[in-house]
N, C-alpha and C positions, 0 to 999 in steps of 0.2 A: 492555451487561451490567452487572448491579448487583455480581454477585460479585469478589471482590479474587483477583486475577491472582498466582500463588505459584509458585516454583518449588521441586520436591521434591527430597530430597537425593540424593544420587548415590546409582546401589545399584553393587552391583557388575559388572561388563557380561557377564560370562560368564551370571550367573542371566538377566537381560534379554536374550540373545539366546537363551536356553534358553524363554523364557514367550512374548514378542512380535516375533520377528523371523525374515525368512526370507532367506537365502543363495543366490542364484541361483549362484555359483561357487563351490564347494567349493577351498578354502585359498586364497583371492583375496586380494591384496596386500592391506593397508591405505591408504589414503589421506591425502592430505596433509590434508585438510581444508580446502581455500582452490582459490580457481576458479584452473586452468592447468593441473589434476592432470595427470601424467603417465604414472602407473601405472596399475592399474585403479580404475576408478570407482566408486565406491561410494553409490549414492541412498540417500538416507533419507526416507523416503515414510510418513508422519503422514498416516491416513486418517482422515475424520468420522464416520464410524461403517459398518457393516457391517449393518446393520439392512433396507437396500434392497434388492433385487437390483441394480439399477442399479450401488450402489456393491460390491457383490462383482464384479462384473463388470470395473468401471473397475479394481479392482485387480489382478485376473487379467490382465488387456492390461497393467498394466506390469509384471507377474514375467513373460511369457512374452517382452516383447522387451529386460525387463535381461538377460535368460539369452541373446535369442539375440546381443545385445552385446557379452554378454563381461562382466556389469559384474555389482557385488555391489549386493544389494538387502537394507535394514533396515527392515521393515514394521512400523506401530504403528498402535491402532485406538483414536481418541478415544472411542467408543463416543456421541457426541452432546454430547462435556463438554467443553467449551473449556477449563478450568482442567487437565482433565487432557493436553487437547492444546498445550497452553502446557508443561508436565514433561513431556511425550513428546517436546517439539523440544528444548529443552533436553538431554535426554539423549543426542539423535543428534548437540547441537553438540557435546558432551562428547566423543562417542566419536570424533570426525572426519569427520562422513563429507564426502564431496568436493561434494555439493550437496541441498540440500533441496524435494520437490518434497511441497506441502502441497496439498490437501483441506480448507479454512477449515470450523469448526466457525461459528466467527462471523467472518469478512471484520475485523473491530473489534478482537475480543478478541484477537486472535492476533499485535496491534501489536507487544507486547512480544520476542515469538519471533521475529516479521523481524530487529528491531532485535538481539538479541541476534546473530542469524547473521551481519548486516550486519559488525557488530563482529567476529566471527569469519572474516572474508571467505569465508563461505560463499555460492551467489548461492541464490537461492533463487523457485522455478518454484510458481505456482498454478495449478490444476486445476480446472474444473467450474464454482467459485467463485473471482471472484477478489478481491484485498486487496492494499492499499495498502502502496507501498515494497517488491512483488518486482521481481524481472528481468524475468520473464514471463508472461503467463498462456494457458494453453491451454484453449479452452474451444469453445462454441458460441453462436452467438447465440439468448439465448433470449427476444428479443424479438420477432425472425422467427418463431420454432417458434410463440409463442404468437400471433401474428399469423395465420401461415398456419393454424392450429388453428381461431381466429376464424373468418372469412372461409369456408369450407369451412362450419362449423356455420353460418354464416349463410343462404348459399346452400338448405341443408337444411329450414333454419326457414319460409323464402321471407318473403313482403312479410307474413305475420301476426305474425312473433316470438313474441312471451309471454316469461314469464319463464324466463331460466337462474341455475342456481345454481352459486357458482363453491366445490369446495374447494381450498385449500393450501398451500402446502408448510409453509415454517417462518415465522416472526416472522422480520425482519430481513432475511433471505436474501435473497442478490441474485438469485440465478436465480428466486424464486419473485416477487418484485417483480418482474421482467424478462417473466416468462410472462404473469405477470397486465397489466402493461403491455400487452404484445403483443396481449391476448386482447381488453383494453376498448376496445385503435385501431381494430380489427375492423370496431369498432360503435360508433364517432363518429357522432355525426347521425343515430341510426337512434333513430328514436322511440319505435318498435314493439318494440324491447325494451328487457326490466328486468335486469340483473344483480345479486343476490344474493349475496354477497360471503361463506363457511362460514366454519366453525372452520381451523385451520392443521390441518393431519394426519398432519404430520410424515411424508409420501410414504410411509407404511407403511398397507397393507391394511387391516388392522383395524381402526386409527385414524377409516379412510373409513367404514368399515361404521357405525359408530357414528353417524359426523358422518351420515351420507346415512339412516341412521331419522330421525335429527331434522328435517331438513334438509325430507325428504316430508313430515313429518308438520306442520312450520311453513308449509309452501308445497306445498299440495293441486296446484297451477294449475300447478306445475312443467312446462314444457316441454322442458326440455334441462340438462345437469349438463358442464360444466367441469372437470376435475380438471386439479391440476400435473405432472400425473403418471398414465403409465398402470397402475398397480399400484392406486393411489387410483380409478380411474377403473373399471376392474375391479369394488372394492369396493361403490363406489355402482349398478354393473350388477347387481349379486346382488342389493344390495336392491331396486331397480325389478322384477327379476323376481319376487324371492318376496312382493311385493308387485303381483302383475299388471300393472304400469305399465307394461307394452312402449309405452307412445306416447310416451313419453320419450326423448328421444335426449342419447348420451353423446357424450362426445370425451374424448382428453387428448393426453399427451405423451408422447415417448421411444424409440415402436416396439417396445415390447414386442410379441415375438411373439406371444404369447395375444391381446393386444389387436388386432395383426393378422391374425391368424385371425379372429377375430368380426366384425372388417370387412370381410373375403373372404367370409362364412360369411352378409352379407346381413342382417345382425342392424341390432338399433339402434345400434351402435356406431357411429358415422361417420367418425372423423378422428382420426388422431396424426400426429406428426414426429418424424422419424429423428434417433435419440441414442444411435448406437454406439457404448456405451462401452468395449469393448475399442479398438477402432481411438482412441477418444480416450485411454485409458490408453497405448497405444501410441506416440502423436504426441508424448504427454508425458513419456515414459523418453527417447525420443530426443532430446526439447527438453532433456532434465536432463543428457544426457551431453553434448553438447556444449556446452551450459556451464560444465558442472566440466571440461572442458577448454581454456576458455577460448574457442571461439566466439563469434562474433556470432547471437545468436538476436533474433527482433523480439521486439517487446513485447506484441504481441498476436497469436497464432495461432488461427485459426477454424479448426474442422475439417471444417463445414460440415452441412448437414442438407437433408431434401425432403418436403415430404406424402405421405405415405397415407390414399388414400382408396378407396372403393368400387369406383373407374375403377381403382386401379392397384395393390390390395391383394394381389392373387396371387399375384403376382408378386415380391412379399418375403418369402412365407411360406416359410419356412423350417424346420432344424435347431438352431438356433443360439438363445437365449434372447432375445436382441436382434435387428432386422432388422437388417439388414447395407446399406448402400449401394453402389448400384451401380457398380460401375468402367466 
């Protein structure tokens, strides 16, 4: 990132917990601020934005298990701006709270924030995405997801291939390098396909929609579309249909329910991987509280994921906005 890294001035905390923050414990201790706490716990949880469902989601599984912990929870929403997610940890190191569990806007830019918390002995937990110099990070492998995503679309395409067009996610982002990794091992030594590399789409629908006219319209011979994400993947479905293209086949990620509906419903949709974000918001309040009390947490906790496909789509469809993994 080109922009210069600021931190803004204090405002005063009472207004800031009145605009961006929410309290799972009504009159909950304060916190020491430093990993060993012994009172109640207090996360301070710096989201990347709320623009997904994905990430409304991830953040609802960590306010329903700080609540059922016992712990106090300070929620802030970088809204996609890493400068403002850089003053948003700032303010949480200001206020104390007993550990940080971040959502990287940029993995890069948010250098300075560890470092500040480090200094502050706060420990401080990543999410979804992770970045350099925390304690831990809680995530999934999204080189499998996008692997297992491959491989499934491939099988579908059979020995003709053609071309697929890939869109997503963000510039930089690890999880979307990781997918797209995942997705190109697929199809090592496979001659017979072309992968087509879109615009970033910033995992939001409309973003796709946009990307996936061009996208038809630059590549007629389209076979199959790629998205990082099933919300993206969605997007690019609407256009293939209001453009007669049912011979096109879709994939993406995450297990969006809608997306597995359509893959139970026998449609062109073929393939996602399970990215339960509540159960991952969940894995990640309980990695932050044991922290701020000074456990031993590992360094890297997978939370793990499985395909959905055709053969086993029905079977996750569900209630729930996310499919859910099976116990």
């Amino acid at each position: 990132m080109k922009k210069s890294l600021r931190f803004a001035a204090l405002i005063p905390i009472a207004l800031i917990l009145s605009a961006c923050s929410v309290s799972t414990t009504p009159g909950g201790a304060a916190s020491t601020g430093s990993a060993g706490t012994t009172g109640t716990v207090t996360i301070g949880f710096s989201q990347a934005t709320q623009q997904s469902p994905f990430y409304v989601e991830l953040g609802n599984g960590v306010k329903a298990e700080a609540k059922a912990e016992g712990a106090d929870l300070v929620y802030v929403d970088a809204n996609g701006d890493v400068t403002k997610q850089n003053n948003d940890i700032q303010d949480l190191i200001t206020k104390g709270v007993s550990v940080l569990l971040i959502n990287p806007v940029d993995p890069q830019g948010i250098a300075p924030s560890i470092a500040a918390a480090k200094a502050a002995n706060i420990p401080v937990i990543t999410v979804d995405r992770s970045a350099a110099g925390s304690l831990a990070h809680v995530g999934r492998d999204n080189v499998a997801m996008g692997k297992l995503v491959g491989e499934e679309l491939s099988k579908a395409l059979g020995a003709s291939g053609g071309k697929i067009v890939e869109i997503q996610g963000d510039a930089g982002g690890t999880v979307a390098m990781d997918r797209s990794k995942g997705f190109h091992d697929a199809f090592a030594g496979n001659s017979a396909v072309t992968i087509v590399q879109g615009p970033y789409a910033e995992y939001i629908r409309a973003n796709a929609v946009t990307a996936m006219q061009d996208l038809l319209q630059a590549n007629p011979d389209v076979k199959a579309v790629y998205a990082h994400n099933d919300d993206m993947a969605l997007g690019a479905l609407q256009v293939l249909k209001e453009n007669g293209r049912t011979d096109v086949l879709v994939s993406g990620v995450d297990g969006l329910s809608e997306a597995v509906s359509a893959i139970a419903d026998g449609s062109q949709y073929v393939a996602t991987a399970l990215n339960d974000p509540i159960s991952l918001g969940a894995i990640a309040a309980k990695t932050s509280i044991s922290a701020a009390k000074g456990d031993k947490v590992d360094a890297e906790i997978d939370a793990g994921t499985a395909l959905v496909n055709k053969g086993n789509a029905a079977s996750y469809v569900g209630t729930t906005l996310f499919a859910q993994a099976k116990k």
